[in-house]
C-alpha positions, 0 to 999 in steps of 0.5 A: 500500500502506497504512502502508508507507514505501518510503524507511525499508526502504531505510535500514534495508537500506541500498539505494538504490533507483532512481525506477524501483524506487521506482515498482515496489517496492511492487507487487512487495512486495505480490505477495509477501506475497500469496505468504507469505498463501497459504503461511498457509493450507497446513495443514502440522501434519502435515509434519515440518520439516526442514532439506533437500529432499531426504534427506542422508546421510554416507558414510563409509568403512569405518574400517580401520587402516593403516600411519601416515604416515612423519614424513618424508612427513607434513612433506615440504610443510611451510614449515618444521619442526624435529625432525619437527614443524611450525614455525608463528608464536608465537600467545599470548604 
């Protein structure tokens, strides 16, 4: 392959490559731009991007009030607590 200097990729990836990669690579490298050609020439202009394969979609549950947690209950994991809320390590000064 013309103009394509195998030890600069593996520098920049930082890879070392095997004497049998480096004997390999550059005809795997070329089979895949052979692949990246033929997905050029696709005329997708019509294709609208999109993120997934398949459609996604949330599913959420009806948002229906309820009684709230005791504070008993909602601190009964808790390391450490102090006048029914949450003790934790001082952040900012």
């Amino acid at each position: 392959m013309e103009g394509f200097d195998i030890d600069k990729l593996a520098r920049l990836a930082r890879i070392d490559f095997s004497e049998e990669e480096r004997a390999c690579f550059p005809q795997q490298f070329q089979t895949i731009l052979g692949y990246c050609e033929k997905l050029q020439s696709l005329e997708v202009g019509e294709v609208e991007p999109t993120a997934h394969a398949l459609p996604v979609y949330n599913v959420w549950r009806e948002d229906v009030p309820t009684a709230p947690l005791p504070p008993e209950e909602a601190l009964r994991n808790a390391p450490a607590q102090r006048q029914q809320q949450l003790v934790v390590p001082k952040v900012l000064d």
